[in-house]
C-alpha positions in Angstrom: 0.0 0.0 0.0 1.3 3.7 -1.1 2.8 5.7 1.9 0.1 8.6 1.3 -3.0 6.0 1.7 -1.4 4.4 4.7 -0.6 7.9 6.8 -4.6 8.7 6.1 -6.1 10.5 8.9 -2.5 10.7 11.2 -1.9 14.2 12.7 1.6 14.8 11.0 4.2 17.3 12.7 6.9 17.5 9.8 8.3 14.8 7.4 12.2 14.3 6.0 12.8 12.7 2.4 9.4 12.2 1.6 8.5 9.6 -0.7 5.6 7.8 -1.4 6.8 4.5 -1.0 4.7 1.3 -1.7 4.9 0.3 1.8 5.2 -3.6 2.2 5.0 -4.3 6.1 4.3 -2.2 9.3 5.6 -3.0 12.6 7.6 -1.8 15.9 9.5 -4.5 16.2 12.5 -3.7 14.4 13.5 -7.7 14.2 10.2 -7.9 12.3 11.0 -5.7 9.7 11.3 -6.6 6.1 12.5 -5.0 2.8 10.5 -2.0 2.2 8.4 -2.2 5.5 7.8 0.6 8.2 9.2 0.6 11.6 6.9 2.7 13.9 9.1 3.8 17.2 6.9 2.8 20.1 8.2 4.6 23.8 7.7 1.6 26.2 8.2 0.9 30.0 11.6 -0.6 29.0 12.4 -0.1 25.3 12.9 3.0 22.9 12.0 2.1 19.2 14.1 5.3 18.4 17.1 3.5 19.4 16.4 1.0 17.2 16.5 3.0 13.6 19.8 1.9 12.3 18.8 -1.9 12.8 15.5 -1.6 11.8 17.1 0.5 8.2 19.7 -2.2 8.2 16.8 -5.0 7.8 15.1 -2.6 4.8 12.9 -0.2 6.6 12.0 2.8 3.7 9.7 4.4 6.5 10.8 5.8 10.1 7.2 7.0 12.0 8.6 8.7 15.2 7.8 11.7 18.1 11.3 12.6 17.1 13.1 14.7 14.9 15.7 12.3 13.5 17.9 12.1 10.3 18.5 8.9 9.1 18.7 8.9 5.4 14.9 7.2 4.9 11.6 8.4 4.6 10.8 10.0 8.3 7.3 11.0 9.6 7.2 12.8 12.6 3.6 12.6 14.3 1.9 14.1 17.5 1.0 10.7 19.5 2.9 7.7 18.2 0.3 5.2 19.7 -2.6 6.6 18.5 -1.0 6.9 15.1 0.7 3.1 15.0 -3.4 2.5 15.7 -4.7 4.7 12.4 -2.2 3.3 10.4 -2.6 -0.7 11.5 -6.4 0.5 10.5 -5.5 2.0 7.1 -2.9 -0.5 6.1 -5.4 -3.4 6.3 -7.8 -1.9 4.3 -10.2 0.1 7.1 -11.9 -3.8 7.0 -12.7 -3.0 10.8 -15.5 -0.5 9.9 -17.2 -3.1 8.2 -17.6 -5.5 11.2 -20.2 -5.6 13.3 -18.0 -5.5 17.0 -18.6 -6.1 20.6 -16.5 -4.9 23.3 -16.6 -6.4 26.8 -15.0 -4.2 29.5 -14.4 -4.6 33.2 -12.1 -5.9 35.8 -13.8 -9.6 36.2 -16.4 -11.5 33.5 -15.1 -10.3 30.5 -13.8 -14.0 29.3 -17.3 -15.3 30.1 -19.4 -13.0 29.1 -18.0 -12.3 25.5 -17.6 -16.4 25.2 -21.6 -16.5 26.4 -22.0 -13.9 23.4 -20.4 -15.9 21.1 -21.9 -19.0 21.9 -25.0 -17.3 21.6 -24.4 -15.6 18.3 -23.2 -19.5 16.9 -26.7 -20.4 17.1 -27.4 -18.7 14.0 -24.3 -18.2 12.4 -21.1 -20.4 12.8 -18.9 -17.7 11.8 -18.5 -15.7 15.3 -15.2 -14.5 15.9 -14.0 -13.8 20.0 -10.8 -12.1 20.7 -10.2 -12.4 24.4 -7.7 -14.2 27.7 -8.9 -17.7 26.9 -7.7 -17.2 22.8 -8.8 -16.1 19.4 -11.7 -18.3 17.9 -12.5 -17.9 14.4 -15.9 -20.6 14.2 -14.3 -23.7 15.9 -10.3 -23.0 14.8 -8.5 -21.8 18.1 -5.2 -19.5 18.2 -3.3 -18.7 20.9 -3.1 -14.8 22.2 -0.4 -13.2 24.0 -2.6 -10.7 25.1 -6.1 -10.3 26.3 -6.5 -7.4 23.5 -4.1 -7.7 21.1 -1.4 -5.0 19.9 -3.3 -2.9 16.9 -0.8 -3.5 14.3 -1.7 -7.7 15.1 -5.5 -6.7 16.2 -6.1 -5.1 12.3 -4.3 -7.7 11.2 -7.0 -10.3 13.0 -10.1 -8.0 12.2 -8.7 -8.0 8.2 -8.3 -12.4 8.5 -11.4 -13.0 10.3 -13.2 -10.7 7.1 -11.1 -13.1 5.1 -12.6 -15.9 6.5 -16.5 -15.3 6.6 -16.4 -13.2 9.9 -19.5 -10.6 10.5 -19.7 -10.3 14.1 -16.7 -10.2 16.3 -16.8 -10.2 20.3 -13.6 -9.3 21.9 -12.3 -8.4 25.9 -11.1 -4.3 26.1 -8.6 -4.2 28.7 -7.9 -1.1 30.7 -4.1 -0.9 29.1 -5.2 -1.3 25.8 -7.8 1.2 26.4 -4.7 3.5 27.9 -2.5 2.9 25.7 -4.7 3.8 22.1 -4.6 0.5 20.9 -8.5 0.9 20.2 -8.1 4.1 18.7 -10.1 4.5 15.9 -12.6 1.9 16.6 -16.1 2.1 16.9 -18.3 -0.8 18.5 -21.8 -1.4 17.9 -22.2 -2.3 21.6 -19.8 -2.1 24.8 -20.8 -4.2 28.0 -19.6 -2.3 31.0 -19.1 -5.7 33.8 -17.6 -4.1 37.0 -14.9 -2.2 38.0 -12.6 -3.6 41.5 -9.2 -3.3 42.5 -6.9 -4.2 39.4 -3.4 -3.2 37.6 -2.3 -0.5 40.4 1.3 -1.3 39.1 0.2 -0.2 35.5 -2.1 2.4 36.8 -0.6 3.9 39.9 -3.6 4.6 41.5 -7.1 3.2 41.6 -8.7 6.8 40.4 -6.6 6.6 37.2 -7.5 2.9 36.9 -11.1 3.8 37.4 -11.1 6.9 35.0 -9.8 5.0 31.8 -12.4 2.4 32.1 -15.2 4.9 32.5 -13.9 7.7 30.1 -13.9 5.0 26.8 -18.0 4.9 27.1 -18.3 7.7 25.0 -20.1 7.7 21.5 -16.6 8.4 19.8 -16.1 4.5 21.0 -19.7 2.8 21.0 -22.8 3.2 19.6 -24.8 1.4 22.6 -24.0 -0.1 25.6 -24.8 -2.1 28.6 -24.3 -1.9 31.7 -24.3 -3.9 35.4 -26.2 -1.2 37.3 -25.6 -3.0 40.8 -21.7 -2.3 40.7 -20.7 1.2 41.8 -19.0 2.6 38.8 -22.0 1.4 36.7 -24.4 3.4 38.3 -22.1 6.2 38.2 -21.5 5.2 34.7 -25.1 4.7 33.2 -26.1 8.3 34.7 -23.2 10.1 32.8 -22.5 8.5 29.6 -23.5 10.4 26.6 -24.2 6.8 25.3 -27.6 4.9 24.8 -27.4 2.4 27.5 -29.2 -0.5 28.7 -28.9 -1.8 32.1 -29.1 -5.3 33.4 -28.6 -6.2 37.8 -30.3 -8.3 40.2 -30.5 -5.6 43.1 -31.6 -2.6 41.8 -34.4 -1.9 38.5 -32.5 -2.7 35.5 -34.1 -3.4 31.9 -32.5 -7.0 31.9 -33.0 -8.7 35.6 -32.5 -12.0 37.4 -35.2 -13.6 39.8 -35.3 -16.7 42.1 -31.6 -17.8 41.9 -30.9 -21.3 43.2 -26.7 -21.8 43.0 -24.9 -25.1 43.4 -21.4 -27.2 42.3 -23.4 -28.4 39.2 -26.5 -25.7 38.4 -27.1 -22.4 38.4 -30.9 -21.7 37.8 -32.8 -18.5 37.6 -35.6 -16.6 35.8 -34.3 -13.8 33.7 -36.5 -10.7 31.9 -34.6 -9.9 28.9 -35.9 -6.8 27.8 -39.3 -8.1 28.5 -38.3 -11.6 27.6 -39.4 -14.3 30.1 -36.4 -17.2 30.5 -36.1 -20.2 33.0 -32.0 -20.7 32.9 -31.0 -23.8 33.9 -27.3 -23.8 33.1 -23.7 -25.5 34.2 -21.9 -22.3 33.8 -22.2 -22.5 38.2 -21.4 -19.2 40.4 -23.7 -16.4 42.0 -21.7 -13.8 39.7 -22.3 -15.9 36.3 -25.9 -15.1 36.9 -24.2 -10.8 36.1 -22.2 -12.6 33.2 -25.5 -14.3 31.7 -27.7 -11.5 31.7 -25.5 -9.2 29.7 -24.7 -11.6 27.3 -28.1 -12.5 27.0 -28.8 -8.7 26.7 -26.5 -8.3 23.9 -27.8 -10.9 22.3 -31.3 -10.1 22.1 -30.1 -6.5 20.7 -28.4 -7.9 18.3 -31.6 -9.6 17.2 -31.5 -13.2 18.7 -34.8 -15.1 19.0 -35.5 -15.7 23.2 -35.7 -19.3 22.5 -32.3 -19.7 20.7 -30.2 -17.3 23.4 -32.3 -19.8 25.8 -31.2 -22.7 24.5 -27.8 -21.9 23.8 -27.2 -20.3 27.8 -29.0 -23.9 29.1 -26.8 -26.3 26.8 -23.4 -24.3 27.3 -20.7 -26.3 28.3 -18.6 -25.4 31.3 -15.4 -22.2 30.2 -12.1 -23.5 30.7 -10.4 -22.1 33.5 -14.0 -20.5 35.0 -15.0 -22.8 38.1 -14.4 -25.3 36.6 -15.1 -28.7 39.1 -13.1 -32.0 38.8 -14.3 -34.8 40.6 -12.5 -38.5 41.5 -13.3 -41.0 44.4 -14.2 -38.6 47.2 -11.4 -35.9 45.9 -12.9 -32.8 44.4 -10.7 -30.3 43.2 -11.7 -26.5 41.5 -9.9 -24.5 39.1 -10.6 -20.7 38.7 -8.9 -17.8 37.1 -9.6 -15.6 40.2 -6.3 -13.9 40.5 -7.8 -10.5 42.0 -9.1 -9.5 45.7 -12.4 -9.0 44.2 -12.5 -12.5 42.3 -10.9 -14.1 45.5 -14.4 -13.3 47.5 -16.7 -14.1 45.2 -14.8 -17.3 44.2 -14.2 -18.5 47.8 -17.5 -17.1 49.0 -19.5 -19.1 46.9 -17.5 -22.4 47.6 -17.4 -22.0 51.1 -20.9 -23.2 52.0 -20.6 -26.1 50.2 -17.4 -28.0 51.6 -18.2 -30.4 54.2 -14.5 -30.8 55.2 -12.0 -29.0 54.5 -11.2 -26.2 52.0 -7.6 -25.9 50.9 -6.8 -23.3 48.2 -3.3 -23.2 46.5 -2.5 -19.6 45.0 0.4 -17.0 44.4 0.3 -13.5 43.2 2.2 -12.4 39.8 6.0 -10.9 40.3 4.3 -7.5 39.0 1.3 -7.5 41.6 1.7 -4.5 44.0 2.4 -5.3 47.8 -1.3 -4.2 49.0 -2.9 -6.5 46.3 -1.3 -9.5 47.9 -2.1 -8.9 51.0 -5.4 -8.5 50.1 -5.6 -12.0 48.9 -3.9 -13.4 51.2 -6.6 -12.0 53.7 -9.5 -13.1 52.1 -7.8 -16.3 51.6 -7.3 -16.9 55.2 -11.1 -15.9 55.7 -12.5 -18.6 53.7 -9.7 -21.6 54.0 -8.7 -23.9 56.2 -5.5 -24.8 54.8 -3.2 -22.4 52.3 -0.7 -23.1 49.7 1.8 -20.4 48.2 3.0 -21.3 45.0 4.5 -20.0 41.9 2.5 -17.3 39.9 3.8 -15.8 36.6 6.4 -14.7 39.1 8.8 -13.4 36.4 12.0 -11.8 38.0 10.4 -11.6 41.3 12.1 -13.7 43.9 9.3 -16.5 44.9 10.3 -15.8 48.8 9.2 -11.5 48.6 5.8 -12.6 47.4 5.0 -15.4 49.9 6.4 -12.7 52.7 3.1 -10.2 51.2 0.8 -12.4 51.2 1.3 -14.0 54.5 1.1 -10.5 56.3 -2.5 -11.2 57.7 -2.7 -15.1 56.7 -3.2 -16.8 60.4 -4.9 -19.9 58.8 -2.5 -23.1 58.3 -0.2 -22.4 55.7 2.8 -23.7 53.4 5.0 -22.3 50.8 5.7 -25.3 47.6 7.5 -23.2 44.8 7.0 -26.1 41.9 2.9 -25.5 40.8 2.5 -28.8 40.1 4.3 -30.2 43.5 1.9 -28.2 45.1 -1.2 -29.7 43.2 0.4 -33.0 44.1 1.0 -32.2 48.1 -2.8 -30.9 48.7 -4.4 -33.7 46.7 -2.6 -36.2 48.9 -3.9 -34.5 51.9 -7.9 -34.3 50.9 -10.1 -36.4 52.7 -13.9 -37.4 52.3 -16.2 -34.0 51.8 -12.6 -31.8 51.4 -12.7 -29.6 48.7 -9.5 -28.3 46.7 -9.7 -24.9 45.1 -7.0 -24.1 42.5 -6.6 -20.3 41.8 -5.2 -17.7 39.4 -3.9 -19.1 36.5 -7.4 -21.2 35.1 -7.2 -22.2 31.4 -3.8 -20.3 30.8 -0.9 -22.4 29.7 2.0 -21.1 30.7 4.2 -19.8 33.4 6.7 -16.5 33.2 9.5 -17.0 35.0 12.7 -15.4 34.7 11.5 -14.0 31.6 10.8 -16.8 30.0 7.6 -18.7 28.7 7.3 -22.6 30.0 4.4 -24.3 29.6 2.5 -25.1 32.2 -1.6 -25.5 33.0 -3.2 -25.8 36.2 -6.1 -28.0 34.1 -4.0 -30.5 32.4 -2.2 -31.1 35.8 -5.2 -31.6 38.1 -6.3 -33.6 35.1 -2.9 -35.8 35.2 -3.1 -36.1 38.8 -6.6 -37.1 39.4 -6.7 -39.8 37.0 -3.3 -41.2 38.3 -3.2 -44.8 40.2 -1.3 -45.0 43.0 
């Protein structure tokens, strides 16, 4: 694509040796870049793309985009905001294919994996083509790809949005996380419908404080972003939220008026059953997706849904015949050993995970958890508490620590643990150790990691997943 057609709609400051090159490849990366490509200079927490010019004109670049002024003998393009221009041109180089989708955004601090994967399952029912960007993976129909992040970087996202078009896509449900939001990476992007799920203590190491984390959330519902949107009116920020967006809104709760609502909830290990009025549609749920807060998680995808034009009997039958999300409380069950794994990896997610277990254990309730090497002192604490409220036996292990010495994280979290507990380093060990001490009505509860296979440590990727090992370990003779 021509430089001139690519740099559409990107606030330019001043360019050097101008020419309007037929550009063959964007990225940032500058070990990405390829005879006649463009490196775009992305400022990160660790890296300069500035001081990587020479290599990226070494490997072909034609195109420098930058916030500098730099001489380098190529094409330069010297811009305003270099995120929110790496996002207009990832837009323009794949063809603008984006406008032509019809696009979902679910945004919150929990429920964004279920609720967009309720959507799509939903949406399946009438069309097999659904694409979900999100935590758990990319889906295109049934083909699965793995995702690095929970929204990807725009360059990769266009790129997605441009092969899912490719492939048949219409409809595409995706997860907006708070950094993406921050850093631009959604600039440009308009979505038919937004789902606001709650907002709770989250990403203070990206954020700094919980007012900024709070602010980026709640400033993107805007109608530069969305065209509708729905929101939980029984959190906090969404009632703040639904009173001052300058976007139609729809609202769905359980405990205050809302145009979607939830009646007589019964919860258990293997049901969750409830009526729900779906903008004046009557449903009797009867689903395995178990969990007081999937009844939140239901309603807006069943909201969504039914503005998007869904019959009530087919977003019925799809919520009552979905299979359990991997990673979500998900419960395994052997002999008298019955072990749960859950994502929860936040002090919000902690209560409403353990809360809901809790009055079902007849025995014991162990839980094994650690917090990731970036988590901020406060957060772990935090856990560890709530932890401690709800167990009677705790296991530290291994998180995504990264760099992060194991021992300085254990030491956090057991500031107000008082409970039984024991540090194992080796996830699996750990798995191992508590399912060897369970008895008759004990109850295991596996936390934080859920359907994600990997572990970061020392800055490397090594595959790893809490589900394959209870899995393993369960189905193991002695």
């Amino acid at each position: 694509m021509r430089l001139k057609k690519i740099l559409k709609d990107v606030e330019i400051i001043s360019t050097k040796n101008f020419k309007n090159y037929n550009i063959k490849s964007i990225t940032h990366i500058s070990n990405d870049v390829i005879g006649g490509g463009m490196f775009i200079c992305i400022k990160g927490a660790n890296f300069d793309g500035n001081d990587y010019i020479d290599d990226a004109i070494s490997k072909g670049a034609k195109c420098i985009i930058t916030e500098t002024d730099v001489s380098c003998g190529v094409t330069v393009v010297v811009v305003k905001d270099i995120r929110k221009t790496m996002s207009i041109i990832a837009k323009n180089f794949y063809n603008r294919c984006v406008d032509s989708l019809k696009l979902v955004g679910i945004v919150g601090t929990s429920g964004k994996t279920t609720t967009s994967l309720i959507i799509g399952n939903i949406l399946s029912k009438i069309d097999n083509n659904i694409g979900i960007i999100g935590t758990n993976g990319i889906f295109i129909g049934n083909i699965k790809i793995s995702n690095k992040f929970t929204t990807p970087d725009p360059i990769d996202l266009h790129y997605i949005f441009y092969q899912m078009k490719s492939l048949g896509v219409k409809t595409i449900v995706m997860e907006v996380s708070a950094q993406a939001i921050s850093l631009k990476k959604l600039y440009g992007i308009k979505f038919d419908i937004c789902v606001f799920t709650n907002i709770t203590q989250e990403h203070l190491d990206f954020f700094d404080s919980m007012e900024k984390y709070v602010r980026c959330k709640m400033d993107f519902f805007d109608k530069q972003n969305m065209r509708e949107c729905v929101i939980n009116i029984d959190d906090f920020y969404g009632r703040e939220l639904a009173y001052k967006t300058n976007v139609p809104c729809i609202s769905y709760g359980v405990k205050s008026p809302a145009n979607s609502f939830a009646i007589d909830i019964q919860s258990g290990l293997q049901k969750l059953k409830f009526t729900a009025n779906i903008l004046d549609d009557i449903m009797l749920v009867d689903t395995s997706l178990i969990g007081d807060f999937n009844v939140y998680n239901l309603l807006a995808g069943m909201t969504v849904a039914k503005m998007l034009g869904v019959d009530a009997k087919d977003i019925l039958s799809s919520v009552n015949s979905m299979s359990q999300i991997p990673g979500r409380l998900n419960v395994f069950e052997k002999d008298d050993k019955t072990v749960i794994v859950d994502f929860a990896h936040t002090p919000d997610s902690f209560e409403k995970t353990l809360s809901f277990l809790r009055p079902f254990v007849l025995g014991k309730l162990y839980v094994i958890f650690g917090c990731v090497g970036y988590s901020d002192k406060q957060k772990r604490m935090d856990m560890g508490l709530i932890a401690n409220k709800y167990s009677d036996s705790i296991i530290l292990t291994t998180d995504n620590r990264d760099f992060v010495n194991f021992e300085d994280i254990c030491k956090d979290i057991k500031i107000e643990i008082t409970k039984e507990c024991t540090q194992i380093e080796d996830r699996k060990t750990a798995i191992k150790k508590a399912l060897s001490m369970l008895n008759c009505g004990d109850v295991l509860c596996v936390l934080g990691k859920g359907a994600e296979d990997f572990q970061k440590i020392n800055g490397k990727r090594c595959e790893y997943s809490d589900l394959d090992v209870v899995k393993e370990l369960l189905n193991k003779k002695d």
